[in-house]
N, CA, C and O atoms as CSV, one atom per row, in Angstrom:
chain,resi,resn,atom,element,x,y,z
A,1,UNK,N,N,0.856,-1.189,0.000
A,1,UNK,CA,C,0.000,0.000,0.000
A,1,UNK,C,C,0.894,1.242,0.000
A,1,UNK,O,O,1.702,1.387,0.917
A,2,UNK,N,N,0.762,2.383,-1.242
A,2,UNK,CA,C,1.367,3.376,-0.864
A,2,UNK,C,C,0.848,4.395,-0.334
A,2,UNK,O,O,-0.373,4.545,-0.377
A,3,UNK,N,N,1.679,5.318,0.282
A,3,UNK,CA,C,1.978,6.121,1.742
A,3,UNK,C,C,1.479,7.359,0.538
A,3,UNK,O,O,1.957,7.582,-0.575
A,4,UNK,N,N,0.101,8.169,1.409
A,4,UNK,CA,C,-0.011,9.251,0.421
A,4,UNK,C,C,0.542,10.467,0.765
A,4,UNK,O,O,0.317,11.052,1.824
A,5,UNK,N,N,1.280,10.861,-0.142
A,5,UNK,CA,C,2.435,12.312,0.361
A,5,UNK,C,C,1.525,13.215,1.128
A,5,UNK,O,O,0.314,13.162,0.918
A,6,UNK,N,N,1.852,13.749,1.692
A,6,UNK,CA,C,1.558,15.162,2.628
A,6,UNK,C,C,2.619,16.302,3.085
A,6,UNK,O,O,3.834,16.116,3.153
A,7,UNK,N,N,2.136,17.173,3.303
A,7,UNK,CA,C,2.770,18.421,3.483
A,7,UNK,C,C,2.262,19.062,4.944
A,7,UNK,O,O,1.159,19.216,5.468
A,8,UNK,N,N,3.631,19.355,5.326
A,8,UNK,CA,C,3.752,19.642,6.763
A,8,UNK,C,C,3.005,21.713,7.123
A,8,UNK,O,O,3.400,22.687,6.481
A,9,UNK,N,N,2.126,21.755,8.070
A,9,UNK,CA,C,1.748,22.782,8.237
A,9,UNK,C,C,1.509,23.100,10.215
A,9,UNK,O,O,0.921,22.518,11.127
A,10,UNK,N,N,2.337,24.310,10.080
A,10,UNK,CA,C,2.641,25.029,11.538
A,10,UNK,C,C,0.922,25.133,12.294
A,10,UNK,O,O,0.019,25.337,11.483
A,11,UNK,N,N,0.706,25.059,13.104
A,11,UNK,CA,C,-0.947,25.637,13.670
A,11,UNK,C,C,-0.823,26.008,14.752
A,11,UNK,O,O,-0.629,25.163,15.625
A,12,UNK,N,N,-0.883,27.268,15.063
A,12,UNK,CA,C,-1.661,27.546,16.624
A,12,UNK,C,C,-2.785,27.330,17.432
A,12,UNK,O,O,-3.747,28.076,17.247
A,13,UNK,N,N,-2.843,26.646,18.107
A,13,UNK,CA,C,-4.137,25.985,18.644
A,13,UNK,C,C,-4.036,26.038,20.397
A,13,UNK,O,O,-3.024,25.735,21.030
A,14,UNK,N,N,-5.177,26.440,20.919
A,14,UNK,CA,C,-5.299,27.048,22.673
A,14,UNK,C,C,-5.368,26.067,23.362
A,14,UNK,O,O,-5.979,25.041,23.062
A,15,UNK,N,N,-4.667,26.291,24.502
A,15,UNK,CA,C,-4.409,24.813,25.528
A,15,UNK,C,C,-5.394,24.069,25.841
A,15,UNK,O,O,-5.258,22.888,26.160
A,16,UNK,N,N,-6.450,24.653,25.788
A,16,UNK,CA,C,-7.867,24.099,26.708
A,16,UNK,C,C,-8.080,22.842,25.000
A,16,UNK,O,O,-8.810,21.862,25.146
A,17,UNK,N,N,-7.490,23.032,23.799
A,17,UNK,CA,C,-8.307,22.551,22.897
A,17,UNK,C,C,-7.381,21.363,22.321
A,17,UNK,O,O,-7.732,20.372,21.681
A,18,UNK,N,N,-5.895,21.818,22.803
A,18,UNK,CA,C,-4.725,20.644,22.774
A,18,UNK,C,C,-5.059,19.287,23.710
A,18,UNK,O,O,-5.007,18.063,23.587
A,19,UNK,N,N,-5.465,20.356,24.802
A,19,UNK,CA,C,-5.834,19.314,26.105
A,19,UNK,C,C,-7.376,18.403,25.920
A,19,UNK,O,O,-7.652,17.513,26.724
A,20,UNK,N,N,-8.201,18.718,24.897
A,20,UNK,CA,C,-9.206,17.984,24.917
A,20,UNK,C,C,-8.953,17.449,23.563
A,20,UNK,O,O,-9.928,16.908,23.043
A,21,UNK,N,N,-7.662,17.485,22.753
A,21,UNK,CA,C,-7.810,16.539,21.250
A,21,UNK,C,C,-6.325,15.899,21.887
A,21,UNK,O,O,-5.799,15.393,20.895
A,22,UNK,N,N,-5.375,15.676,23.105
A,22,UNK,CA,C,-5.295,14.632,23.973
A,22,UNK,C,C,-6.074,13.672,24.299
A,22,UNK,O,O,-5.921,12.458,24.164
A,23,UNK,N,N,-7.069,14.371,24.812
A,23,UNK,CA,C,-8.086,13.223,25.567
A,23,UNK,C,C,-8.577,12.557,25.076
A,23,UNK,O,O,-8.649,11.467,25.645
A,24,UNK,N,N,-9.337,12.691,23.568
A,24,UNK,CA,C,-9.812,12.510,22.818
A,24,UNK,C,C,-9.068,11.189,21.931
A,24,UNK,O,O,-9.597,10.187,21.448
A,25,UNK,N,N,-7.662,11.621,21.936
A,25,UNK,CA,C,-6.582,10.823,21.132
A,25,UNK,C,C,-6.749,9.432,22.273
A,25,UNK,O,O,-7.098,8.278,22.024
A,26,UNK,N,N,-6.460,9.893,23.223
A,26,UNK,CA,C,-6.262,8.749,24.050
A,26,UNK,C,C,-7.419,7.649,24.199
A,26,UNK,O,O,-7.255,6.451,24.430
A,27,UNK,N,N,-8.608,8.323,24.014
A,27,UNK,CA,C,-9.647,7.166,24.263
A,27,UNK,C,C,-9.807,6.553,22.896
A,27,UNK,O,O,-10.176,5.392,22.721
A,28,UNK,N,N,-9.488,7.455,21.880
A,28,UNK,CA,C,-9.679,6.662,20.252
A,28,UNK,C,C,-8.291,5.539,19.882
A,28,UNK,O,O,-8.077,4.838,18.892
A,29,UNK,N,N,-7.485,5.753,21.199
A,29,UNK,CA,C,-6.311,4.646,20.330
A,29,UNK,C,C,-5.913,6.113,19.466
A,29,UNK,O,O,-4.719,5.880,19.656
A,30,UNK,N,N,-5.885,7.340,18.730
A,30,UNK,CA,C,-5.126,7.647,17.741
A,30,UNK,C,C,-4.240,8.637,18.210
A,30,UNK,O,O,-4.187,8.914,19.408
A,31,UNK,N,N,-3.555,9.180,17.381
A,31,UNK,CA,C,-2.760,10.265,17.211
A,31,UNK,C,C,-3.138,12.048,17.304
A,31,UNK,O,O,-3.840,12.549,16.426
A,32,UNK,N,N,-2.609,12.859,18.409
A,32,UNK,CA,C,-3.300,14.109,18.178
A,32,UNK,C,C,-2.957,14.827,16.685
A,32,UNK,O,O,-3.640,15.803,16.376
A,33,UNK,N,N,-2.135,14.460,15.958
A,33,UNK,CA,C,-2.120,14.746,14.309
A,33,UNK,C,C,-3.299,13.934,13.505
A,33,UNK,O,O,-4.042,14.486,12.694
A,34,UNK,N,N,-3.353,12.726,13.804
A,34,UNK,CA,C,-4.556,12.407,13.227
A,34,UNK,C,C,-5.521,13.188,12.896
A,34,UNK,O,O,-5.752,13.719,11.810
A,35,UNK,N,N,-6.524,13.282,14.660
A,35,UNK,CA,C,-7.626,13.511,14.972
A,35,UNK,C,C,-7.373,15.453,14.044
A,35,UNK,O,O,-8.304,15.963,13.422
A,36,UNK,N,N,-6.183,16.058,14.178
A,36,UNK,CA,C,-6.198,17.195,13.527
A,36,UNK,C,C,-6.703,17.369,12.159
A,36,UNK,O,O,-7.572,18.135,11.743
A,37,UNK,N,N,-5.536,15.967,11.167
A,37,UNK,CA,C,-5.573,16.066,10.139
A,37,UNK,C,C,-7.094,15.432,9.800
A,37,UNK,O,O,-7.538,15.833,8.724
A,38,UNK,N,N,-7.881,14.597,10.469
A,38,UNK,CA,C,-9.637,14.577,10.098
A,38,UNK,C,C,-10.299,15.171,10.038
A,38,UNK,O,O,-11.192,15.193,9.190
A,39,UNK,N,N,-10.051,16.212,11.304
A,39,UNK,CA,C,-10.909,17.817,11.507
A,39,UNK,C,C,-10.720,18.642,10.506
A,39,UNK,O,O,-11.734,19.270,10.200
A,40,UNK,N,N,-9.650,18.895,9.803
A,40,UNK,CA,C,-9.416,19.332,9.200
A,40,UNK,C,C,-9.784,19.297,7.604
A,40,UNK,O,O,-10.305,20.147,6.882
A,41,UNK,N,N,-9.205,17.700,7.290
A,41,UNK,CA,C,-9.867,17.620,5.897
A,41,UNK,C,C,-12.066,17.105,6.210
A,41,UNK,O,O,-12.753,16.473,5.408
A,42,UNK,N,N,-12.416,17.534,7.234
A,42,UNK,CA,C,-13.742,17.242,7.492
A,42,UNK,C,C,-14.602,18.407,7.245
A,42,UNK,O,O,-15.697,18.293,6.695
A,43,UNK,N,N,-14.102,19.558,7.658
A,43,UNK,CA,C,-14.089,20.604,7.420
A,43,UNK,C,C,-13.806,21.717,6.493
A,43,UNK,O,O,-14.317,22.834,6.417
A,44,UNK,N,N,-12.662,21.023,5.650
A,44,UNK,CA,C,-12.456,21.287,4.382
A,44,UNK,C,C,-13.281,20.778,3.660
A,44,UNK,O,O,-13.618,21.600,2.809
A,45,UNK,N,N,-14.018,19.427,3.501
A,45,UNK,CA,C,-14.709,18.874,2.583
A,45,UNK,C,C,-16.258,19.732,2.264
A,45,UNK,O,O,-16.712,20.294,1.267
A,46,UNK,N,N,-16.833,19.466,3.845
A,46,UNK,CA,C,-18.054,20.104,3.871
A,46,UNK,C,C,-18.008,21.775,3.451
A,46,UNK,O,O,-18.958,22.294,2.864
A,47,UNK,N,N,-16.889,22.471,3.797
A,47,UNK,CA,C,-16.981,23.966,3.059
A,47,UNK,C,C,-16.655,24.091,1.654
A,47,UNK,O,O,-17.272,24.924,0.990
A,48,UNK,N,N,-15.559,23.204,0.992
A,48,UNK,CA,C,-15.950,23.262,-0.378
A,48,UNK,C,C,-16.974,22.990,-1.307
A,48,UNK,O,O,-17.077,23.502,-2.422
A,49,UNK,N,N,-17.889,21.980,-0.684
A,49,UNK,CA,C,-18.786,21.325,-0.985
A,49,UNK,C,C,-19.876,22.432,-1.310
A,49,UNK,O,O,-20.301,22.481,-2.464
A,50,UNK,N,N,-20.396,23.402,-0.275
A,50,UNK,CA,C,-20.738,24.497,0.207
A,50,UNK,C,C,-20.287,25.649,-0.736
A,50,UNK,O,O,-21.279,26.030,-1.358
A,51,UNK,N,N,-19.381,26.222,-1.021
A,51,UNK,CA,C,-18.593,27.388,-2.165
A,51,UNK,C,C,-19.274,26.585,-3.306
A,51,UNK,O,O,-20.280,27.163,-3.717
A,52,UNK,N,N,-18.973,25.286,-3.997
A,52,UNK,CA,C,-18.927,24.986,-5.121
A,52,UNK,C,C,-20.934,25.210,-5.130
A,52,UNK,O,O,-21.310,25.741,-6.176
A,53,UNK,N,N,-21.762,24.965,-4.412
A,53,UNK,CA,C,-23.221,24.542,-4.171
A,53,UNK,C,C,-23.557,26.295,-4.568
A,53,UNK,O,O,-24.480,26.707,-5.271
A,54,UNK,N,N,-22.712,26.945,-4.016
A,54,UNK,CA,C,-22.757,28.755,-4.304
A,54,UNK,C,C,-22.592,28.887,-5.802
A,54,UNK,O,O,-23.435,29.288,-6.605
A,55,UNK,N,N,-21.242,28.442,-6.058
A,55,UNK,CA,C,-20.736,29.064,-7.686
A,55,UNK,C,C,-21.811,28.343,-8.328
A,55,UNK,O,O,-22.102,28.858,-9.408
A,56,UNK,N,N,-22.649,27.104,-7.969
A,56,UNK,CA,C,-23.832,26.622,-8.913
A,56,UNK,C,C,-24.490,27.281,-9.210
A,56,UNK,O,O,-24.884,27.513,-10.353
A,57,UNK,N,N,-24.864,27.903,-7.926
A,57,UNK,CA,C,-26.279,28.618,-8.149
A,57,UNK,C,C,-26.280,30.234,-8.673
A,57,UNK,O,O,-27.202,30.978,-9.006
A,58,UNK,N,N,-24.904,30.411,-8.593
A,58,UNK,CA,C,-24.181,32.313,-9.231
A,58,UNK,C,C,-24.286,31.675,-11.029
A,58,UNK,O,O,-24.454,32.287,-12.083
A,59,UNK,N,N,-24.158,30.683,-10.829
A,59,UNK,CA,C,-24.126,30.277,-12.812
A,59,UNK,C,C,-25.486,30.021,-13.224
A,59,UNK,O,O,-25.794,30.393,-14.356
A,60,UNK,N,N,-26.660,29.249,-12.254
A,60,UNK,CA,C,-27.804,29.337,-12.394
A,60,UNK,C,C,-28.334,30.563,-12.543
A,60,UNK,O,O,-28.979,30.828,-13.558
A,61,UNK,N,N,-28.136,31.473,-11.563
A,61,UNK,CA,C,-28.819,32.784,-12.049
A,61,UNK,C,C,-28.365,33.723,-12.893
A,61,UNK,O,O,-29.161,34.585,-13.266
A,62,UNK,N,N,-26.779,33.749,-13.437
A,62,UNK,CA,C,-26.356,34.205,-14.624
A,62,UNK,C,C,-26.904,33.892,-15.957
A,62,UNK,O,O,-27.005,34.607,-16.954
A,63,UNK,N,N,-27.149,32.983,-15.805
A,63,UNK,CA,C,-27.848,32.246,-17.287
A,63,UNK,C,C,-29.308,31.916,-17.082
A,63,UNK,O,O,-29.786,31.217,-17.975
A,64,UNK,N,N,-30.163,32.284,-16.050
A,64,UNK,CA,C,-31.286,32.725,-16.134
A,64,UNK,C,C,-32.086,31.618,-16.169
A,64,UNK,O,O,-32.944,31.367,-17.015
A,65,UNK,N,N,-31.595,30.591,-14.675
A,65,UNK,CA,C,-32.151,29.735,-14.612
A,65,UNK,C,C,-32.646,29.493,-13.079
A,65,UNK,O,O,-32.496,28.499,-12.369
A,66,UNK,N,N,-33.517,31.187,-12.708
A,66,UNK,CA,C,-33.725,31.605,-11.494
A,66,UNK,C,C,-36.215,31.027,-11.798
A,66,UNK,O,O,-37.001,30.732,-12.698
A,67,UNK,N,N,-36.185,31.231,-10.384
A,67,UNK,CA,C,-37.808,31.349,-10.353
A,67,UNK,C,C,-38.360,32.460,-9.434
A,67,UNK,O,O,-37.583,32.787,-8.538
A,68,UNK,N,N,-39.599,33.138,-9.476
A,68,UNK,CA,C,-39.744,34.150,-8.979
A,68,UNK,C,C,-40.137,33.584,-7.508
A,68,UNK,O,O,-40.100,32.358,-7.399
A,69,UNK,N,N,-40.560,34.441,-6.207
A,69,UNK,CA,C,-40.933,34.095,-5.440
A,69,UNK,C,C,-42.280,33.390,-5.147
A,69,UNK,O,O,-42.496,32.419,-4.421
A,70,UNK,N,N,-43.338,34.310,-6.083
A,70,UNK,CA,C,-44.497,33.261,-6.546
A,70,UNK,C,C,-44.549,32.119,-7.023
A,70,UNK,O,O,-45.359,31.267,-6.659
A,71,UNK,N,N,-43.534,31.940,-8.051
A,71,UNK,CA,C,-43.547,30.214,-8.428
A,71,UNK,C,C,-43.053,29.597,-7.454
A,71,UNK,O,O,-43.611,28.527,-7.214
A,72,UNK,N,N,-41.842,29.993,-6.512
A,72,UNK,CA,C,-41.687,28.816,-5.491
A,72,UNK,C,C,-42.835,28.550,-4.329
A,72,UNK,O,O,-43.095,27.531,-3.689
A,73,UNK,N,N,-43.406,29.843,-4.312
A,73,UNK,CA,C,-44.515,29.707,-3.120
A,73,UNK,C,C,-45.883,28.488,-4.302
A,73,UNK,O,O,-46.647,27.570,-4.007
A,74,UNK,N,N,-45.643,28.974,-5.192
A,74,UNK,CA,C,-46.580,27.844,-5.970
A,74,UNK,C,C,-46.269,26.354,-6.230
A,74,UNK,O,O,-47.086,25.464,-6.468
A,75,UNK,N,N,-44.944,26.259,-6.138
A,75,UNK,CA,C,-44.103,24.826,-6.186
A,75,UNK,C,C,-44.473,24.320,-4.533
A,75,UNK,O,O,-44.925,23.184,-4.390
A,76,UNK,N,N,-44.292,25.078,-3.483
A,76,UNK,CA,C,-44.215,24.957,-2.268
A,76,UNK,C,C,-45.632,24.313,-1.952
A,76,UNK,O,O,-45.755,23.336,-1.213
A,77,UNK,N,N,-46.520,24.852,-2.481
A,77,UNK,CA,C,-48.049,24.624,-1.791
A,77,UNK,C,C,-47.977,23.013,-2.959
A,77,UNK,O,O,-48.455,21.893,-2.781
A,78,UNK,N,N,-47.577,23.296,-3.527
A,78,UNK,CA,C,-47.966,21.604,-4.570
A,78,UNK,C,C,-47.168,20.782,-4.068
A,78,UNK,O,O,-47.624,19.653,-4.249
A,79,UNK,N,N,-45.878,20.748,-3.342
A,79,UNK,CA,C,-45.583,19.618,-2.456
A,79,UNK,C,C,-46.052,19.611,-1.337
A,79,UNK,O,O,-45.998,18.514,-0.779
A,80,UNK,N,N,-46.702,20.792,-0.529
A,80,UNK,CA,C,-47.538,20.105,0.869
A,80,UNK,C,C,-49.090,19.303,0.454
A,80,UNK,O,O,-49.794,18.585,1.164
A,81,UNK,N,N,-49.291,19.762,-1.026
A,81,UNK,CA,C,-50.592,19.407,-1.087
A,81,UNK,C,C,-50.328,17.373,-1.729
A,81,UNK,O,O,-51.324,16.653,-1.815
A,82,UNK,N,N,-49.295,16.972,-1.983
A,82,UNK,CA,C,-48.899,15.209,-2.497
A,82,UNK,C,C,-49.133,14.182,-1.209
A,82,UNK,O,O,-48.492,14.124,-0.160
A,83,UNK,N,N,-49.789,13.726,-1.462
A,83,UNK,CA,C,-49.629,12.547,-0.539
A,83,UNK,C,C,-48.797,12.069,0.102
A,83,UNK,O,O,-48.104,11.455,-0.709
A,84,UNK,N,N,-48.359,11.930,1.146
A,84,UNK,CA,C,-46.868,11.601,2.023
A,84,UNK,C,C,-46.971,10.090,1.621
A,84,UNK,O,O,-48.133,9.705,1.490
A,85,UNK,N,N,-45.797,8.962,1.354
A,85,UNK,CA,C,-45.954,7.715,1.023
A,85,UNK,C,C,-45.667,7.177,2.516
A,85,UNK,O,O,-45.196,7.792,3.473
A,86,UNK,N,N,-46.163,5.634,2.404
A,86,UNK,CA,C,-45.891,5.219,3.193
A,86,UNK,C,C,-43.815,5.051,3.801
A,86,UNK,O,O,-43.146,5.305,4.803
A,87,UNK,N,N,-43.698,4.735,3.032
A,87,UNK,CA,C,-42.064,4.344,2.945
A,87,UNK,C,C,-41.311,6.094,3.417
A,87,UNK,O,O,-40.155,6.171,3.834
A,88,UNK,N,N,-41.964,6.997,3.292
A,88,UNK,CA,C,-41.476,8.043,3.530
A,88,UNK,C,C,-41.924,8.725,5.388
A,88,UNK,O,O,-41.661,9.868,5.760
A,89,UNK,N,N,-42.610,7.668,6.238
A,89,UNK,CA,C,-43.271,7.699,7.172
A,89,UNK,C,C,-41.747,6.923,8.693
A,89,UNK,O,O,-42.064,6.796,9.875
């Protein structure tokens, strides 16, 4: 299995928060770099995810693929008015 490269980065982080991703390390069996480097790319994932969900919708409404507030309030009342399924219960 190969070892996926990484790149080393400095962080300042407050005692009270060293001292609880210790504690944390210790009851998971892992590493306080670990538990960093998860938080980290966990947090990275969900905010890019988030920007890119933005630039969608800045290209949706550039190209004029917006709805007025009446049609969504009209889309809105036609999904409370569908039958809830069972499987959706």
């Amino acid at each position: 299995m190969s070892e996926v490269q990484k790149e080393m980065e400095d962080t300042r982080l407050r005692p009270e928060t060293i001292k609880q991703l210790d504690e944390l390390a210790a009851e998971m069996g892992r590493t306080r770099s670990f538990l960093i480097e998860q938080a980290v790319q966990e947090f990275t994932e969900r905010e890019y995810a988030f920007l890119s969900a933005v630039r969608e919708g800045e290209a949706d409404v550039e190209a004029g693929r917006t709805l007025s507030h009446e049609e969504v309030l009209r889309w809105m009342e036609e999904l409370k008015a569908r039958p809830v399924s069972s499987s959706a219960k």
